[in-house]
N, C-alpha and C positions, 0 to 999 in steps of 0.2 A: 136459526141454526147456522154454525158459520161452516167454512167449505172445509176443513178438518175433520166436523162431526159428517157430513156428507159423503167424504169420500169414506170414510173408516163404516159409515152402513152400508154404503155400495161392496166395500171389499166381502163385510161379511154376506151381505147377498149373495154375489158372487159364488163366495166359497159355496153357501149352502147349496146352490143349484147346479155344482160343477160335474157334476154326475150327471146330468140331463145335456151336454154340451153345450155348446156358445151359438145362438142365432147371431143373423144380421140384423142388424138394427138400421139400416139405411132408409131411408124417406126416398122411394120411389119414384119420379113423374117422367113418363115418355112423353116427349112434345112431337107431333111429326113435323114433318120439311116441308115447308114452300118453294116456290120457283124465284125465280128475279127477273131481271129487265128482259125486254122485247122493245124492238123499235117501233111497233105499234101502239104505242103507251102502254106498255105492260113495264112496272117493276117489280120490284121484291115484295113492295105492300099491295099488289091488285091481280095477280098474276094468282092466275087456279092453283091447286098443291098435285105435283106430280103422283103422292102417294093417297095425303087425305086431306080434308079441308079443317086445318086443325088450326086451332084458336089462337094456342100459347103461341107467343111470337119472340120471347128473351129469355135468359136463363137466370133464375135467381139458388144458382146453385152456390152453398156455400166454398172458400177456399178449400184448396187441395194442392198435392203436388201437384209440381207441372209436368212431370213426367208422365199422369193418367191422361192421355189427350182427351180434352171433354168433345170432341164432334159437334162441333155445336157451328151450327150457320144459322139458315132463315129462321125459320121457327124450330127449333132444336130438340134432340136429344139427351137429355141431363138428369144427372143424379142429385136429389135434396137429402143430403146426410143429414141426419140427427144432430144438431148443433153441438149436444152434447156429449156423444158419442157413449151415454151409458152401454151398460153391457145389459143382460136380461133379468132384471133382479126379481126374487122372488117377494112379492108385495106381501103375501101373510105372513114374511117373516121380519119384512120392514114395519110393519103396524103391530106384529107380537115384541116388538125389542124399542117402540116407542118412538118412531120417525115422526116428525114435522107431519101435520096433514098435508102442506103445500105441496111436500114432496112428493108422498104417495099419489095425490090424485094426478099431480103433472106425471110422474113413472106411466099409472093408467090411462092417461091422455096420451103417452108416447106409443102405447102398447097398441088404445084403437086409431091411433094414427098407421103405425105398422100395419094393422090389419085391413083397414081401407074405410074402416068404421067414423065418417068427417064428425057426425053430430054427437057422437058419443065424444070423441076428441074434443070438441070444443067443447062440452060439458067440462070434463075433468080439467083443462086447461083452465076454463073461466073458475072452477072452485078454485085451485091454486092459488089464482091470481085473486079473486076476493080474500084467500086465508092469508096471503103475500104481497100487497100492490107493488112491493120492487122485486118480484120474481123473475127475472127478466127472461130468463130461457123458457119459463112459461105463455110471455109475451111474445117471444119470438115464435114460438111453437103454435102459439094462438094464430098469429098473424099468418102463417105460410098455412097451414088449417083453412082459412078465409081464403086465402089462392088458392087453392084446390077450389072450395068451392064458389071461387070466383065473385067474391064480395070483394072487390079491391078496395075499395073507401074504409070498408073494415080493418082493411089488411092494413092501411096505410095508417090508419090512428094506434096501432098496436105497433107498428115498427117506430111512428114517432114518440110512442112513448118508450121504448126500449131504448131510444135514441136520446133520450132527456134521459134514462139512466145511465148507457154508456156508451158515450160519442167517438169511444176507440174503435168499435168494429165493424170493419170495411163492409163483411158481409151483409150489417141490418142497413147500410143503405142502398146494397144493392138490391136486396129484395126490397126497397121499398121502392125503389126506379123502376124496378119489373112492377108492379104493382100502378104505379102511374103511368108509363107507357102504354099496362091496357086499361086505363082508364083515358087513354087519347092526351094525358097532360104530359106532353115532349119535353116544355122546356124545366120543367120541376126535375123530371127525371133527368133530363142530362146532368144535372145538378146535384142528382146524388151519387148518379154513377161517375160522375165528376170527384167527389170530396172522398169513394170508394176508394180509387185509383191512386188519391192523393196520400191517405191511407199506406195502400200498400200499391206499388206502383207494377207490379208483374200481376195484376189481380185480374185475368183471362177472360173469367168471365164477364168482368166490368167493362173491360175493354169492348167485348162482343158484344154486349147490351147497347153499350154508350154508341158502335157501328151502325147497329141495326137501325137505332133512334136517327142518327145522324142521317141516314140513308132515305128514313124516312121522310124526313126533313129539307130531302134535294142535296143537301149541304155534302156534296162530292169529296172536295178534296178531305175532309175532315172523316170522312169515310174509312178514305185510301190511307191515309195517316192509323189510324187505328189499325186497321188489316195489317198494315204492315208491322205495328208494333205488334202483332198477335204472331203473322207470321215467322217472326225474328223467335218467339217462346212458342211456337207449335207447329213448326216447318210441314207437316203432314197434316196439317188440318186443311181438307180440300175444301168443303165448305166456306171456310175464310175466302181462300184463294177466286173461288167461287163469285162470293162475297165484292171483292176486290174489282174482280174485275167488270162484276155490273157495275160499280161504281164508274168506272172506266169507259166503260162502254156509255153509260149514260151522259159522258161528257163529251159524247163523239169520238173517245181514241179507239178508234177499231185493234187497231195492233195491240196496245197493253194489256187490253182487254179478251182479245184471245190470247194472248202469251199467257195469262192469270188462266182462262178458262183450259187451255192443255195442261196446266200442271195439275191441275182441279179434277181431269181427266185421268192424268197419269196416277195420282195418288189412289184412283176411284173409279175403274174401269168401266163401271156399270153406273155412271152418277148424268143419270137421265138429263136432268137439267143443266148441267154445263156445256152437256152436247148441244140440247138446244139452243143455250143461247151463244156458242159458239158460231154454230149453225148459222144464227140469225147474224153475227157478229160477219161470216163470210158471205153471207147474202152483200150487207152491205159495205162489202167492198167487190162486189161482181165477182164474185166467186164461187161461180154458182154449181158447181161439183162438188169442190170441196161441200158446201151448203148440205146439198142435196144429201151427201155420205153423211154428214153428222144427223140432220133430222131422219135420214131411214135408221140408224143405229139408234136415236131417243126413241122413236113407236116401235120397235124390236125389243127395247126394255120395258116400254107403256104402251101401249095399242091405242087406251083410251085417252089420251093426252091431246084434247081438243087442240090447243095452242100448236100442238106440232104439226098440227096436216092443215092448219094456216097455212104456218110458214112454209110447208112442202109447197101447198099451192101454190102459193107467190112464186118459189122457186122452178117449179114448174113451169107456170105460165110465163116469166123470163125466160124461159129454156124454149118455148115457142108447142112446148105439152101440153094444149089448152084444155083436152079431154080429160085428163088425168087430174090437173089443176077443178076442174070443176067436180069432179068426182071428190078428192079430197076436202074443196070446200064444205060440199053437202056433207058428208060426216064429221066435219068441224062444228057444222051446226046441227046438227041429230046429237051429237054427245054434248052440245050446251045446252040443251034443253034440259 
């Protein structure tokens, strides 16, 4: 079926169900947030999650304006839109007027995709792709399915074959970087968040993937290079900023690295973790007030945030508050257990 016969049964879908109104079709995924660096070998990759201990660690959200700022740092917050942005078609009326089966079962696979149903989805995706082997929005659709449920090896032979049918789109090598990143393979995915970029070169979210990776990888300045290309197209994304300035920090520049970490703050009043590592960031440089004010304002938004009543301690026991310092230690260690 070529994209003319396509689009002309979508429109009449469409019509048919325009009386029922228009859903979202968007692909869902909330990632939560990580912490970053500490000068006790704590970074962005080892460092407890101020909110939860959550998995996802990049964004494999496809392009968007860049006016929608995607919030996106440690392990992020992001939307996976429907690649193909159908609307809600009504399927017995696409199988009473004689659609392609490819199409209908992939429609159905988007449908229990929407609804949170992975194994159903990957059912109707896989007929698709048997009644279509160059389906590729069923490939694509298959593959981010396997991320969700965290089959990455799956996920990455379904993008690389999207990618052998069409090596124009930025997006299917960024989901296939996300996909190898948590498969622990860094320098592959740099690779594709690399050729994403090269693609389309304001492409946000690749840029933030290819940070995180980097950051991973110790590789600082290439970090601070990304951030700053991200910051340049997302001037309010504190997270970045955030972002940045662990990098920063991790290379001993105390000052760039709080200069990053108060913007991080100002865009983000209540953004626990930049306090802290600001915090930690005026520990060392014997600033041990200022310190003390940022880590009581991170457990005044987290109480539970083992990491901070560390560094209180430390701060403390510099300050010559031994009893206090040893009180905070003990519940550092009562909430790691």
């Amino acid at each position: 079926m070529n994209v003319i016969k396509i689009l002309f049964l979508l429109l009449l879908c469409a019509f048919s169900v325009s009386c029922k109104g228009r859903e979202d079709t968007s692909k869902q995924i909330k990632e939560p947030e990580t912490t970053i660096s500490k000068s006790e070998a704590e970074t962005e990759k080892a460092q407890e999650s101020v909110s939860s201990a959550g998995e996802i660690q990049v964004s494999y959200q496809t392009q968007r304006p860049l006016a929608g700022l995607s919030a996106i740092g440690g392990r992020v917050n992001t939307f996976e839109i429907n690649p193909v942005n159908y609307e809600n078609p009504d399927i017995e009326v696409l199988i009473q007027i004689g659609a392609d089966k490819h199409l209908i079962s992939f429609l159905q696979g988007e449908k229990f995709y929407r609804e949170g149903n992975m194994d159903m989805a990957l059912a109707e995706y896989t007929a698709a792709i048997n009644e279509n082997a160059e389906f590729i929005e069923a490939l694509i659709s298959r593959g981010n399915t396997w991320l969700q449920k965290k089959e990455y090896s799956r996920a990455v032979d379904d993008f690389t074959r999207s990618i052998r049918l069409d090596s124009r789109r930025a997006e299917i090598y960024n989901y296939r970087g996300f996909a190898r990143t948590e498969k622990g393979d860094f320098i592959p995915a740099i690779e594709d968040f690399t050729r994403a970029i090269e693609i389309n070169r304001n492409y946000v979210d690749a840029l933030v993937n290819r940070s995180y990776v980097y950051l991973e990888m110790n590789a600082y300045d290439r970090t601070i290079e990304d951030c700053s290309r991200i910051i340049i197209l997302e001037p309010e994304n504190a997270r970045i900023w955030n972002r940045r300035g662990s990098a920063h920090y991790l290379k001993g520049d105390d000052d760039r690295a709080i200069s990053d970490f108060t913007e991080a703050i100002r865009l983000m009043g209540d953004y626990a973790i930049a306090l802290y590592n600001r915090g930690n960031a005026w520990y060392n440089k014997g600033e041990y007030d200022k310190a003390l004010a940022d880590i009581n304002r991170t457990l005044a938004i987290n109480p539970s945030f083992a990491g901070a009543y560390t560094s209180r301690g430390n701060i403390l026991s510099k300050m010559g508050n031994q009893a206090s310092a040893a009180a905070d230690f003990e519940t550092a260690k009562q909430l790691s257990r």
